[in-house]
C-alpha positions in Angstrom: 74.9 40.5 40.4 76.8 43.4 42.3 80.2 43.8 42.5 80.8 43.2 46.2 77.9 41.3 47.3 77.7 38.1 49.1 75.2 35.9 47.9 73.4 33.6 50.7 70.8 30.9 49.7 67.4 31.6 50.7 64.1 30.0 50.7 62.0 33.1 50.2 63.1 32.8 46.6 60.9 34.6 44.5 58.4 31.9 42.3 60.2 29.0 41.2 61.6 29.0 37.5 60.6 24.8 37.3 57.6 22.9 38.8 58.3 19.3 40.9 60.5 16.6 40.0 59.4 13.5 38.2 60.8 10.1 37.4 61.3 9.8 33.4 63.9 7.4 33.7 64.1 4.7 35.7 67.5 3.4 35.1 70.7 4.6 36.9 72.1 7.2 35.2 75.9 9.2 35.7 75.3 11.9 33.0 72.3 13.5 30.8 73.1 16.2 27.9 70.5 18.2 26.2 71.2 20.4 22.8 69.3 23.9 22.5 66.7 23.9 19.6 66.7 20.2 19.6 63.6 18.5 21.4 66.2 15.4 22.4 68.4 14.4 25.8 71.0 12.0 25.9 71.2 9.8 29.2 74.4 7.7 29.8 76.1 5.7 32.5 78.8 3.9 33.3 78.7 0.1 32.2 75.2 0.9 30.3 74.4 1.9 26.8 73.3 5.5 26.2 69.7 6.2 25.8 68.3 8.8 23.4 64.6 10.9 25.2 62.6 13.1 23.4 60.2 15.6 25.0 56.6 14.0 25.3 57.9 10.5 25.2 57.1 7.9 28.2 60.7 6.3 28.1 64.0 6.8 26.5 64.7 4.9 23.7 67.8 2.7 23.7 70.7 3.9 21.0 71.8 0.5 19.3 75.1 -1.0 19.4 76.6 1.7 21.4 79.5 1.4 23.8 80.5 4.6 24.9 82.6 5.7 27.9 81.1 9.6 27.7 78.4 10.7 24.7 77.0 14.1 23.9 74.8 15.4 21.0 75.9 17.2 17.9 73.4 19.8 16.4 73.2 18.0 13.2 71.8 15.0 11.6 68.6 14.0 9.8 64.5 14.9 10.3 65.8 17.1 13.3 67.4 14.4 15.3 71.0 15.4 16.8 73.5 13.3 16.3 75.2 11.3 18.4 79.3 11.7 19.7 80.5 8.6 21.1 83.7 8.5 22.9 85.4 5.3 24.6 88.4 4.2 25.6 86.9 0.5 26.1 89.0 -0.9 22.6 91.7 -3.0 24.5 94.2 -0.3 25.3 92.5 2.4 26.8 93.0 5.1 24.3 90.7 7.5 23.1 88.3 7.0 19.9 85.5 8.1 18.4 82.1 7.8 16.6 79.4 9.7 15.1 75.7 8.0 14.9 72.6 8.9 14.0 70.6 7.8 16.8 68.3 6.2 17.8 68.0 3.7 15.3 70.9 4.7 12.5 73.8 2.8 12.5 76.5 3.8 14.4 79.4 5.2 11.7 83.4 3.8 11.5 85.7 4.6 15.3 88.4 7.2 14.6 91.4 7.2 16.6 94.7 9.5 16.8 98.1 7.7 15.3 99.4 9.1 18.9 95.9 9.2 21.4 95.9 9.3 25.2 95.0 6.8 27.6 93.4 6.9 30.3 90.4 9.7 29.5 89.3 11.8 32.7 88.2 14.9 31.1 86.3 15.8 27.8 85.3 19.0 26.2 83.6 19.8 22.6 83.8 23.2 20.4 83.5 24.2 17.3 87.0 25.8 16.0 86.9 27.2 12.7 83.7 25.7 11.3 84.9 21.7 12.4 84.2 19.8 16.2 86.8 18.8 18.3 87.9 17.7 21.5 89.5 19.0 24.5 90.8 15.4 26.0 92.2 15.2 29.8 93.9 12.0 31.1 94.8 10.7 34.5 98.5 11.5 34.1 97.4 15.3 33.8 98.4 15.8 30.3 95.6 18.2 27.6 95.5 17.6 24.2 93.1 19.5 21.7 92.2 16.4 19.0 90.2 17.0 15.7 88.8 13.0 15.1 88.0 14.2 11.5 92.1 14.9 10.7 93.0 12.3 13.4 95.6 15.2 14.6 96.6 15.7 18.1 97.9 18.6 19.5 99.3 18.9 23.0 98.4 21.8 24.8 101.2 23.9 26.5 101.7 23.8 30.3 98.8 21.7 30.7 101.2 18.7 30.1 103.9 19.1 32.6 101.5 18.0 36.0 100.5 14.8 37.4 97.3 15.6 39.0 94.7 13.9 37.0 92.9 16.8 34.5 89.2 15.5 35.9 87.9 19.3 35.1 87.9 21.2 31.5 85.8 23.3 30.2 85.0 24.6 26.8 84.0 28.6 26.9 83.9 31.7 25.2 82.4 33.7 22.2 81.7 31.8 19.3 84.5 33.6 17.3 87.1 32.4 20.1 86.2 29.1 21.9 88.4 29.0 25.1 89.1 25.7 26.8 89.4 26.0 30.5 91.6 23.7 32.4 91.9 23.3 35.8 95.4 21.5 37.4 97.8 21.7 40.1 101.8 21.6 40.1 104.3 20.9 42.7 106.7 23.0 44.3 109.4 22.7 46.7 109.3 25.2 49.7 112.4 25.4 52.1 111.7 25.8 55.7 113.6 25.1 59.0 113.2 21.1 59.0 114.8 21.0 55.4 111.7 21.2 53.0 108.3 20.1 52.0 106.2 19.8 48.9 103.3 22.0 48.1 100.4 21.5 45.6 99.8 24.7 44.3 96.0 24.9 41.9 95.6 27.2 39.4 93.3 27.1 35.9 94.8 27.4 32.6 92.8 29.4 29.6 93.7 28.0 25.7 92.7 29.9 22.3 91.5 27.0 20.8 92.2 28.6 17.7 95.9 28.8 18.4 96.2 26.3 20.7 98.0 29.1 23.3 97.6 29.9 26.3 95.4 33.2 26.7 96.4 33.3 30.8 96.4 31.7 34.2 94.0 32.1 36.8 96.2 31.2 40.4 95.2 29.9 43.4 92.3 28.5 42.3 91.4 25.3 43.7 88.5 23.5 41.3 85.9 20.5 41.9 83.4 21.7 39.3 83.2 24.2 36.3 80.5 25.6 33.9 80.1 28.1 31.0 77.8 31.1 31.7 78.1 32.5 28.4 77.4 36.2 27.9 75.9 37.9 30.8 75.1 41.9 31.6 78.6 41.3 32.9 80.5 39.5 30.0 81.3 36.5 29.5 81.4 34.3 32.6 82.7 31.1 33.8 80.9 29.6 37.4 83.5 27.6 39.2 82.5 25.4 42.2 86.0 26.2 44.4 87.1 24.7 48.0 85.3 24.9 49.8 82.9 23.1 47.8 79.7 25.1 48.7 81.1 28.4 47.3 80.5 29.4 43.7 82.8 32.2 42.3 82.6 33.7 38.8 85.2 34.1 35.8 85.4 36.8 33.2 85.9 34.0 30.8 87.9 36.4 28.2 90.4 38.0 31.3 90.4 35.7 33.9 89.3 38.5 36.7 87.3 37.5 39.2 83.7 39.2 39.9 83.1 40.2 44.0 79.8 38.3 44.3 80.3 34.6 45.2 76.8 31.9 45.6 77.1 30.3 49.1 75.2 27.0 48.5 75.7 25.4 52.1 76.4 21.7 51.1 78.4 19.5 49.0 78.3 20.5 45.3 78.4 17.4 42.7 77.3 18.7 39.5 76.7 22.2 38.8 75.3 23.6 34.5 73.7 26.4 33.2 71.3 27.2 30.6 68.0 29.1 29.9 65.5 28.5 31.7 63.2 29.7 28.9 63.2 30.2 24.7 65.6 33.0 24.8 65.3 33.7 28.3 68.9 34.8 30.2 71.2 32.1 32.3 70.3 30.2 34.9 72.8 28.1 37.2 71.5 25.1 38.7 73.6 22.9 41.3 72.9 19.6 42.7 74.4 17.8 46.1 75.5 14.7 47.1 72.0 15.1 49.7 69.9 15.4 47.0 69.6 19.1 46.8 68.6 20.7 43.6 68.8 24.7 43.6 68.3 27.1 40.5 70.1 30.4 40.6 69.2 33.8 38.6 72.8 34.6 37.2 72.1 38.1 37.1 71.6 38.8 40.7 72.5 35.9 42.1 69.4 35.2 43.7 67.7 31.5 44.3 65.1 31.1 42.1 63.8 27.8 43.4 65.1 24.4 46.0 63.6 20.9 45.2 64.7 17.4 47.0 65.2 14.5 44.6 66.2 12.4 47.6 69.4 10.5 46.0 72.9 11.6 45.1 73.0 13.9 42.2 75.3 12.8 39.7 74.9 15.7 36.6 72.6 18.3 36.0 71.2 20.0 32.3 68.7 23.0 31.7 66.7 23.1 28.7 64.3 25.8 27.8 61.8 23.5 26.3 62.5 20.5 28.4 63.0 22.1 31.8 65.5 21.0 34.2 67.2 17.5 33.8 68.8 15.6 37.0 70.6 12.5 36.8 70.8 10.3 40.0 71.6 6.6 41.0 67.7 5.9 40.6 66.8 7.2 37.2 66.5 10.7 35.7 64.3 13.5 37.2 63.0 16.0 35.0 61.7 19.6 36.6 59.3 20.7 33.5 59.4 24.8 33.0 57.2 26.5 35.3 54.1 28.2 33.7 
């Protein structure tokens, strides 16, 4: 991408990166993950257990005795299989806890819960600080807390717990050797005028160290719905925000915090917006979905559409493999877009 250009969807993309969408998965679905290297994709709703696909396979394959609010996949566990991160706060008080299973068919392991967790999860992030996991938990009272679930410590971040707006956006980012969690919030200020006063929400992101638990810096005026990790580019590291309006897509240097002059004009709605490769060590690709249906791919480096597809139903979450292709999750099952040839 150019510094200064304005990038406008259009439909004389060159050739498409993924070939048309097909039902794999019947089932409603609100989320799908899928781990790099790993030949597996985790599907999840709300109300349903979590369902474990593997490339090649007619169906997913329900994960046993699992009752998780949100679930990602771990790049461990045995004979290649990922395993499993549950998270719920279904245990009676609606706090935080979590699991570790081996899934599909491995028994799900003991819940671990903080002395001290939050209720009321909106937001969830995973990285890997200093060789252990752990999560970057946001709850509706717009508090941020950085939790390791093998320690059972919590730590508060800074800032991040003084707002009220519910934290429904983080992000995990960064070089390896400095995972940055991104947090997107709001405050309120009092502004004089002639009538007396009025409140004002002003939006902004927050950038942690995780390994310090500091704040790096603040990105103002910057009013989130959606946010996603580039990782490195020609241009650094980037972060792709989905800002208000919510067809515009504007890019992070995710170690600064200074804003790159191209922004993606998508044209509708956004509801889920990720990145990957769209190829075995092929460069980024951003992919956003719409609350039409609309299913775009995006060539990070120039910021160019590489492909539009209709899935005709509200897309809910979106996940680019290299192997696997593109995953889309809607109301009526999962779609998957296999790599073009």
């Amino acid at each position: 991408m150019e510094h200064g250009q304005e990038v406008v969807i259009s439909m004389r993309a060159p050739r498409s990166w993924f070939g048309a969408p097909a039902v794999v998965d019947p089932v409603a679905c609100d989320g799908v993950c899928a781990l790099p290297g790993s030949p597996y994709a985790l599907v999840y709703g709300t109300g349903q257990e979590p369902r474990l696909w593997r490339a090649g396979a007619a169906l997913p394959r329900r994960c046993a005795e699992l009752v998780a609010h949100r679930a990602t996949l771990l790049p461990s566990g045995q004979s290649g299989v990922p395993a499993l991160l549950e998270v719920t706060g279904r245990d009676g008080t609606g706090r935080v806890r979590t699991r570790v299973s081996a899934p599909p068919d491995g028994c799900p392991g003991p819940w671990t819960a903080p002395a001290h967790a939050p209720a009321g999860m909106g937001a969830l992030g995973l990285a890997q600080v200093t060789g252990r996991w752990v999560l970057l938990v946001g709850v509706a009272r717009g508090t941020c807390a950085m939790w390791d679930p093998g320690t059972a410590e919590l730590r508060a971040l800074p800032e991040a717990t003084a707002h009220t707006r519910p934290l429904l956006r983080t992000l995990v980012a960064g070089p390896p050797q400095r995972p940055l969690a991104v947090v997107a919030t709001s405050a309120w200020q009092w502004e004089d005028d002639d009538e007396g006063g009025y409140t004002r929400e002003l939006f902004y992101a927050v950038v942690y160290d995780l390994t310090t638990a500091e704040i790096a810096f603040r990105i103002d005026g910057l009013n989130v719905d959606a946010l996603c990790a580039v990782g490195q580019t020609p241009q650094g590291w980037l972060i792709a925000a989905a800002t208000e309006p919510l067809h515009t897509i504007r890019f992070f240097d995710a170690l600064t915090g200074i804003a790159q002059e191209t922004a993606i004009r998508h044209g509708d709605d956004l509801t889920a917006l990720a990145v990957g490769s769209h190829r075995p060590g092929g460069h980024p690709v951003l992919v956003t979905g719409t609350e039409e249906g609309q299913v775009r791919a995006w060539d990070v480096r120039d910021g160019r559409a590489r492909g539009a597809w209709q899935v005709d139903d509200y897309v809910n979450d979106l996940a680019v493999h290299p192997d696997m292709g593109l995953l889309v999750a809607t109301d009526s099952g999962l779609r998957v877009l296999p790599p073009a040839p």
